[in-house]
LODOMAR-815566 format. One record per residue (C-alpha): y, x, z; residue in one letter. Coordinates in steps of 0.05 Angstrom, whole numbers, plus 5000, padded with zeros to 4 digits. Each point is the difference from the previous one (the first is absolute). Example, Ala and Ser with C-alpha at 12.3 -4.5 7.8 and 13.67 -1.06 7.14 Angstrom:
491052465156A 506950274987S 
# end
This chain:
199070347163X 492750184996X 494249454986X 497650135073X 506649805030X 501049484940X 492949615032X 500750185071X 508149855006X 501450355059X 501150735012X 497450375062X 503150624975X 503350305073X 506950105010X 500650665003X 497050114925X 504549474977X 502950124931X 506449954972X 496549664938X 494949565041X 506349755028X 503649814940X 492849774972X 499149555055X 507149725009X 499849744935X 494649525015X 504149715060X 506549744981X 505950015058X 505249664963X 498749375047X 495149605035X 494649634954X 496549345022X 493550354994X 502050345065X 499749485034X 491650074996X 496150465041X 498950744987X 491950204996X 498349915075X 494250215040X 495049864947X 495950324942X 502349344959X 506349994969X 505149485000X 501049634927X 506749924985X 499149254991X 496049525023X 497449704939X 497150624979X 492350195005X 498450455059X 497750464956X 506650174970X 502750785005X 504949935069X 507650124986X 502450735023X 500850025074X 506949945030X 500150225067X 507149855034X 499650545052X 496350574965X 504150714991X 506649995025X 502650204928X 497649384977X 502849585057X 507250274978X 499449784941X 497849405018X 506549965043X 504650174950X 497349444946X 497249435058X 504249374983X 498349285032X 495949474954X 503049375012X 496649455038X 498549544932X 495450624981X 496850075069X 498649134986X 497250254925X 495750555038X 497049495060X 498449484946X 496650464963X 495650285058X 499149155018X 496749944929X 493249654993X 493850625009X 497050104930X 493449784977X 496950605004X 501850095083X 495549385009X 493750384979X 495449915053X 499050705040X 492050185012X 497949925077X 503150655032X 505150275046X 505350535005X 498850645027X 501550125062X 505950565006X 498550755010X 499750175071X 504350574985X 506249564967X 504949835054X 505449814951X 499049674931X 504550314958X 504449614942X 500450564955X 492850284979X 499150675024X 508150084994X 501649694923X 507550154992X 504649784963X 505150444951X 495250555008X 499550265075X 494150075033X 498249945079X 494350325038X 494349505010X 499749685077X 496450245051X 494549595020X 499449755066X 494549725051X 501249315011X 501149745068X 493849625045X 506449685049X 502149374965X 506050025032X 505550384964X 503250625038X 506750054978X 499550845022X 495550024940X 504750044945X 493950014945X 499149834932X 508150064970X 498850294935X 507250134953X 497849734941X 494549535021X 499249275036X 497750205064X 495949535044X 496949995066X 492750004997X 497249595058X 492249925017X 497749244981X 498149685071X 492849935001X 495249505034X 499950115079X 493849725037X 503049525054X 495450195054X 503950675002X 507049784987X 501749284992X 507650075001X 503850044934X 507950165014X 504950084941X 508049924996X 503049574947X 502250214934X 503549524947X 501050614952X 498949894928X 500550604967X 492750254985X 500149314957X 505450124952X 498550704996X 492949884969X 503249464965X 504150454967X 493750474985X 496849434969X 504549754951X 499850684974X 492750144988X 498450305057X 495849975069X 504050055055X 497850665045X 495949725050X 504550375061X 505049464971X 496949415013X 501849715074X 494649265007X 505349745048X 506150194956X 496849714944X 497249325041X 507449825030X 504050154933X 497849234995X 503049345029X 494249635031X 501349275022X 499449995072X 503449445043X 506050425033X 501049915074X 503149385031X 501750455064X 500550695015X 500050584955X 493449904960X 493849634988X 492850274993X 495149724950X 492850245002X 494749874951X 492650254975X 494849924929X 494050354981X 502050654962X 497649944923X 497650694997X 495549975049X 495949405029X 499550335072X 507850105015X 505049555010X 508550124984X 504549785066X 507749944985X 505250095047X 506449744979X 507149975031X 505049564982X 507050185021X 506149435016X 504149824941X 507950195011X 504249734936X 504850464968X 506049675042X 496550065069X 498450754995X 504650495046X 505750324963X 496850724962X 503250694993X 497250364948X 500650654983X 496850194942X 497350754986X 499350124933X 497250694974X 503550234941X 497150664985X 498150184925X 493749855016X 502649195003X 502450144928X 495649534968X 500749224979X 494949805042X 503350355067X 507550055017X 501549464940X 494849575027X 502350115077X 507549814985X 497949274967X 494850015060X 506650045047X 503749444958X 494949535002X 500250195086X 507349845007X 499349334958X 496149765048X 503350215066X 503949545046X 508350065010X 499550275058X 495350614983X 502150684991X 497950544940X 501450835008X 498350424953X 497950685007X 495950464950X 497550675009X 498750554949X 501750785011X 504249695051X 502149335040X 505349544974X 502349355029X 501649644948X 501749365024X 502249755076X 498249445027X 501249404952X 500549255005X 493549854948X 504849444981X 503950604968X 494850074939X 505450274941X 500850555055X 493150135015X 497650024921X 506050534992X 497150365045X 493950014983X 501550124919X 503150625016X 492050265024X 498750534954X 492750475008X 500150795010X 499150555052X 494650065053X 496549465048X 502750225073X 498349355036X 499550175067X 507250075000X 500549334961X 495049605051X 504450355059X 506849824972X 497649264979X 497249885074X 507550245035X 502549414957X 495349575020X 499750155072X 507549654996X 497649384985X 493849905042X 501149375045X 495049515024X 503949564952X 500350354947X 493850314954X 500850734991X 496750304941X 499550574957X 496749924929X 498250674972X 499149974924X 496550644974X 493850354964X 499250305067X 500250594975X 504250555053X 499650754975X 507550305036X 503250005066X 498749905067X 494149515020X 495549954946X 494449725033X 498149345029X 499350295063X 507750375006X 502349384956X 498649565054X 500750465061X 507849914978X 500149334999X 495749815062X 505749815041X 503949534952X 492949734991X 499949815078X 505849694985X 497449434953X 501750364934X 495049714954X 497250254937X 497149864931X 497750504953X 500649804918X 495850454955X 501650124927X 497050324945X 493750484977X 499050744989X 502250285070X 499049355040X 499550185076X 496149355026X 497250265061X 506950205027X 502249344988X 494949645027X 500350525066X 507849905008X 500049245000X 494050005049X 503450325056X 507849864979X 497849205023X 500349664930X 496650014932X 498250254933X 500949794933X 498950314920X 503849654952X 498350174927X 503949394957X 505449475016X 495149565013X 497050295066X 507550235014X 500849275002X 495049855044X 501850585059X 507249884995X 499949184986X 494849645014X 497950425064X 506350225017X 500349545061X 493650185030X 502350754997X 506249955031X 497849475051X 494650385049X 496849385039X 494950455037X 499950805016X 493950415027X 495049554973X 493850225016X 492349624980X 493750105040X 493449694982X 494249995051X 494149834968X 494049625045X 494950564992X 495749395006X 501649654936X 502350614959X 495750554993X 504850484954X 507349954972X 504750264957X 507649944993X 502150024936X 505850484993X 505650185049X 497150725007X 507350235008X 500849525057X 495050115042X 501550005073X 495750225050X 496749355038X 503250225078X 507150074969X 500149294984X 503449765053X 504150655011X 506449744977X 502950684989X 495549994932X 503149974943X 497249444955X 501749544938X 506149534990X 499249314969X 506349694969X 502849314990X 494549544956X 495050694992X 492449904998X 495450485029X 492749994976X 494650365030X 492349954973X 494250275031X 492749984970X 494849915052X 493049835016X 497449495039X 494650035048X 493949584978X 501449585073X 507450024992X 503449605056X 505349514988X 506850465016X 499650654960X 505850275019X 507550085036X 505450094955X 505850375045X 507550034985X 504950455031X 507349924978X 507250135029X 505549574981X 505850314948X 503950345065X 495350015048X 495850545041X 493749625022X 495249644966X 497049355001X 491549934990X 497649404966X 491749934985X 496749504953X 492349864996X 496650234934X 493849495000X 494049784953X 504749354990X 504450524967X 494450244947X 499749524934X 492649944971X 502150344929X 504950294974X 501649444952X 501649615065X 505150515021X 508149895000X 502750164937X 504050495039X 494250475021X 495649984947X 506050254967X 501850515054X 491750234995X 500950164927X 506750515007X 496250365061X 494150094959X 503750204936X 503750495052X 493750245028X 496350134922X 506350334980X 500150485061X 492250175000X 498949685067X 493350215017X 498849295032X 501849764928X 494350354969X 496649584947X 505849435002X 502649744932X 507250034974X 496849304961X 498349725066X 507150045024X 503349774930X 495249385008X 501549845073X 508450144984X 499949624935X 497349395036X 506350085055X 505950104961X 503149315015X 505550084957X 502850625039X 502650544943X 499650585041X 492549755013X 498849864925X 503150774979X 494150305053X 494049564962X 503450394933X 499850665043X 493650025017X 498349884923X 503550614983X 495750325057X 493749894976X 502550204931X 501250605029X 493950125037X 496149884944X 504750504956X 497850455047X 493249955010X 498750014919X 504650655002X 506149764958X 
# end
């Protein structure tokens, strides 16, 4: 191979002038004989940077050839042929790996900057730079796109999916709205958590996460915050104010639901039918492998009477497994070991097929839900975009199907399909890149996503133009709703499950003759199986607002920090001039013993390693 493609390791040579040599050249460097742990880390993504192949080496290492899982279909065949399943003790060595300690040279203090804002011109953020390719094949760059001014996604745009890239949505940060001219603020609930692992994930391996990846609200309700759960009713609302630490003239308000607690015994009996892609493109450890032991740990926890099918899709549909007692487990895990990767991604035959088996079970007793686990990547067969996907399934949707979307894996990552599908299929996305966070989906929150307490949940803020002269709502782009459809209770809105938090901040300024009430906090909701919605409204006052932000609840200045390490890492323009040391400061001093809370202080380390990487050109 020549020095250039020695230094750059990738090849952009086009398919049409590939070699016979180049191939044999290139395959070499790629072994297919199985599936190595150091799969199970991300390809280059969506970044000049590239990835180290271990954490404990300098950033300015030389990055590992790229491996991109769904790069020329030659490849992907091979990769069928020779894809074998690492066991779950090396998935355990991988995660505890990824959970080691940053090194000392993360910690370095970053100078006072910010991240460029993304090109207007880049809808997607591609995984692969400009197309790097594994065993030699080489893809056309992506066509750039003008990102959208709605906030609100439009599922008829079908923008952004890239083969060979992560694709992500690119929304337009909210920006500050004077009250005088609009003092309503209306949103839907979202308890999604995937934006948060994903740039996890990024992290760990040396590398920014593209700012279209980073969602503020998916990143602010990965966490458990500590508020008092409801005595009555579905949930309770807890409202609370500081001044901001970036700047002496705003203030941070916090919205925060807290849904009822139903134990594991008092939930409704579940059917779950769980989609799982297995494509070649789900070849690799940290995908179909990964997904399988993700589906184990599920059925562990269910109840006797719950239900598991099985279906997968590939070239074509296959039910693998009926309806099962989840008591049945040596059944289920035989079913499930027989899951081998290969062929193409046609899932809008699997999403149809799972929803007719679904669509059997749903009951007002019983939960209904299908669990797609995929790379969502779809490249054959009949409805390949969100759009048809979901035209297909609209009526078994009607009929109380729920559904939750589990992403896995780099290099062709579909995100913003993901995140679209669970939006309007009434349920909830999730990325699971290790053991550990398959524990925490399919365990610890298992409960909450089975068990839907609330349905149509919709927020609305009216500021007292009065008291607050500007605001700003911190995320939730993709959930805009406009302020008269509020209480139209044909809008679609957010779902909140059994023991979920939803946490909403806004940063606002105060008039300098604020009143005492600031603001009406308005919630809209429908109960699990019903069709109208009940309003409840709660009083946002100055009694609300804490003189410092030392004097604030653990629980927001905790919840400040992860919005504003959200907002940095996106370029918000309202972030401009904020400090990625600011928010390690004000997270390090609200950790209360939480681990998921002490792994983010370690993150945003590793950020402002990386910042400072790149602003001294390494």
């Amino acid at each position: 191979m020549s020095p250039f493609f020695s230094k750059r390791r990738v090849s952009f040579v086009s398919g049409a002038l590939l070699c016979a040599s180049l191939v044999s050249a290139c395959s070499s460097m790629e072994p297919t004989q199985g599936v190595t742990r150091g799969e199970l880390r991300p390809q280059a993504v969506a970044t000049t940077q590239s990835a180290p192949a271990d954490e404990s080496r300098a950033l300015t290492a030389p990055p590992p050839p790229p491996s991109t899982p769904a790069a020329a279909p030659a490849a992907r065949k091979l990769r069928d042929v020779a894809a074998t399943r690492a066991p779950a003790e090396e998935l355990e060595s991988a995660e505890s790996k990824a959970d080691a300690p940053a090194p000392a040279a993360l910690m370095a203090p970053e100078p006072e900057m910010r991240r460029a804002a993304p090109g207007k011109k880049s809808m997607a953020a591609t995984g692969a730079a400009s197309g790097a390719l594994a065993m030699g094949g080489a893809v056309a760059p992506m066509p750039v796109q003008q990102p959208k001014e709605k906030s609100k996604l439009e599922l008829g745009d079908d923008k952004g999916v890239a083969e060979g890239g992560n694709t992500f949505e690119a929304y337009k940060a909210n920006a500050f709205t004077e009250t005088a001219k609009d003092n309503l603020s209306t949103f839907a609930a979202d308890v999604d958590t995937a934006s948060y692992s994903m740039a996890r994930r990024y992290l760990q391996q040396g590398q920014l996460p593209p700012t279209q990846a980073v969602r503020v609200e998916e990143f602010v309700n990965y966490f458990k915050y500590r508020y008092t759960p409801p005595e009555d009713g579905a949930f309770t609302v807890h409202l609370e104010g500081a001044p901001s630490p970036f700047n002496a003239r705003r203030q941070f308000v916090r919205v925060g639901v807290q849904g009822k607690v139903v134990s594991r015994s008092q939930r409704k009996p579940a059917h779950l039918v769980f989609l799982v892609d297995t494509s070649g493109s789900m070849a690799s450890s940290d995908k179909l492998p990964l997904a399988i032991e993700s589906i184990k740990v599920a059925v562990k926890n269910l109840n006797e009477n719950d239900t598991v099918a099985l279906v997968t899709y590939a070239g074509s549909t296959r039910d693998v497994l009926p309806p099962t007692p989840a008591t049945d487990v040596k059944k289920i895990h035989a079913a499930l070991d027989t899951l081998v990767a290969g062929g193409g991604t046609a899932m809008g035959s699997g999403m149809e097929a799972a929803y007719k088996h679904a669509v059997k079970k749903a009951a007002g007793g019983v939960v209904s839900r299908v669990v797609v686990l995929t790379d969502g990547d779809a490249n054959i067969g009949p409805n390949l975009s969100p759009k048809a996907m979901l035209a297909s399934i609209e009526k078994y949707v009607a009929e109380g199907v729920t559904l939750t979307t589990v992403g896995f894996g780099m290099g062709n990552y579909h995100d913003s399909l993901m995140e679209q599908l669970a939006d309007k299929g009434n349920g909830n996305s999730f990325y699971v890149d290790s053991m550990k966070e398959a524990r925490k989906v399919f365990e610890t929150q298992l409960t909450g996503t089975l068990e839907v307490i609330a349905k149509d949940v919709k927020f609305q803020v009216e500021f007292n133009p009065k008291a607050v002269s500007r605001y700003r709502l911190m995320g939730y782009e993709n959930r805009d709703i406009a302020d008269k459809d509020f209480r139209d209770d044909k809008v679609d809105a957010g779902e909140i499950g059994a023991g979920h938090t939803v946490t909403a901040l806004y940063e606002v300024e105060l008039t300098g003759d604020a009143p005492q009430e600031l603001a009406t906090v308005r919630i809209r909701a429908k109960a699990p199986n019903g069709t109208e919605a009940k309003e409840q409204a709660f009083p946002l006052t100055r009694a609300n607002l804490k003189p410092s932000m030392e004097a604030a609840s653990t629980d927001f200045r905790f919840a400040v920090a992860v919005a504003a390490t959200a907002d940095i890492l996106r370029a918000a323009p309202a972030a401009e001039g904020w400090s990625l040391a600011t928010t390690q400061k004000l997270a390090e001093g609200a950790v209360a013993g939480d681990a998921d809370r002490t792994e983010f202080v370690r993150l945003i380390g590793q950020a402002r390693a990386l910042t400072t990487a790149s602003a001294s050109g390494r």
